[in-house]
N, C-alpha and C positions, 0 to 999 in steps of 0.2 A: 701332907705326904706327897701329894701330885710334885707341890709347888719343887720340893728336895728330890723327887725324882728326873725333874725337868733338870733339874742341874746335873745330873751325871747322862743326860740322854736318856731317859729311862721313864719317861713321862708313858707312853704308850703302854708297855708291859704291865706300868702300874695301873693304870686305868683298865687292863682287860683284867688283869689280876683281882683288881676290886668288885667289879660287874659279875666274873665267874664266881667269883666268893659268896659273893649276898646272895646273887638271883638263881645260881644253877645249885650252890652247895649250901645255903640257910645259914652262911657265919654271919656272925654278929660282927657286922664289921668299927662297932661303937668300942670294943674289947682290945684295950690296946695290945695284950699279948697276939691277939687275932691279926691286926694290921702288922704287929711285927713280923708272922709269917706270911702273910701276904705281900710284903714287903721284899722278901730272899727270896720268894715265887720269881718276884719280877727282875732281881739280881741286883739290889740294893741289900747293905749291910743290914744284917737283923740288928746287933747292939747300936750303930749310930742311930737307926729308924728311934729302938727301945729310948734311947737317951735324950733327943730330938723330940718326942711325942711327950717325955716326962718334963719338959722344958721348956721354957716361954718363948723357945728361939723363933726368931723370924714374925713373932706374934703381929708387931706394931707395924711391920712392910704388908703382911699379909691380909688383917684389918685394913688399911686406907686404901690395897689394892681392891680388896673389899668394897669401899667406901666409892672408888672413881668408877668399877662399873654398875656398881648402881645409882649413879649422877646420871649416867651416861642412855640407863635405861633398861641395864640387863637385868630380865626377871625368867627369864626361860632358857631352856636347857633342848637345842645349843642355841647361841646367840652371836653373830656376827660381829665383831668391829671390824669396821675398813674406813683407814686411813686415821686412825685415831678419831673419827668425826662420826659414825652412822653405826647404830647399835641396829643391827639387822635379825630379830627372834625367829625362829622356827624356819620350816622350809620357804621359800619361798620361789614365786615364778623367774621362768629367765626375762622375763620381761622387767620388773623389779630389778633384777643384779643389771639388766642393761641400765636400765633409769641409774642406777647410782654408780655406774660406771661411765655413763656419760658425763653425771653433776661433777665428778671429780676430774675428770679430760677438762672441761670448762673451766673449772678453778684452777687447773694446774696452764692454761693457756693465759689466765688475767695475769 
């Protein structure tokens, strides 16, 4: 759902829409009827959500995107990419975002 809400711009709504569901109001958010209105919460169509959630679409993009960021290293929530190259988990110091802000100034000078 994130993935079809990012295409209409509507990625963020979806996402708080889903956090207020589970953690402040106990929906089951496993219920497809459930994300369908979770879904018109965030201003995406209830029936495309319904018809899209009962449906393979997007499965086999959504899998291998699946698949690159955990090659890559992502196992936590959230997890940084930057530059396509540096899987960055949890918070981390500015000292850190300097170091790999520097390594990439370096590669982008070679």
């Amino acid at each position: 759902m994130i993935h079809w809400a990012g295409l209409e711009q509507k990625q963020q709504p979806l996402i708080n829409a889903l956090f207020e569901a589970y953690f402040c109001n106990g929906i089951d958010i496993g219920d497809i009827g459930a994300l369908c209105d979770i879904a018109l919460k965030a201003g995406l169509q209830r029936d495309v959500t319904s018809q899209l959630l009962n449906s393979d679409a997007d499965i086999q993009m959504i899998k291998e995107r699946d698949a690159h960021s955990r090659k890559m290293g992502v196992d936590a929530v959230p997890t940084f990419i930057v530059a396509n190259q540096h899987a960055v988990p949890g918070s981390q110091t500015p000292e850190v975002w300097a170091a790999i802000i520097a390594e990439l100034q370096t590669q982008l000078a070679d």
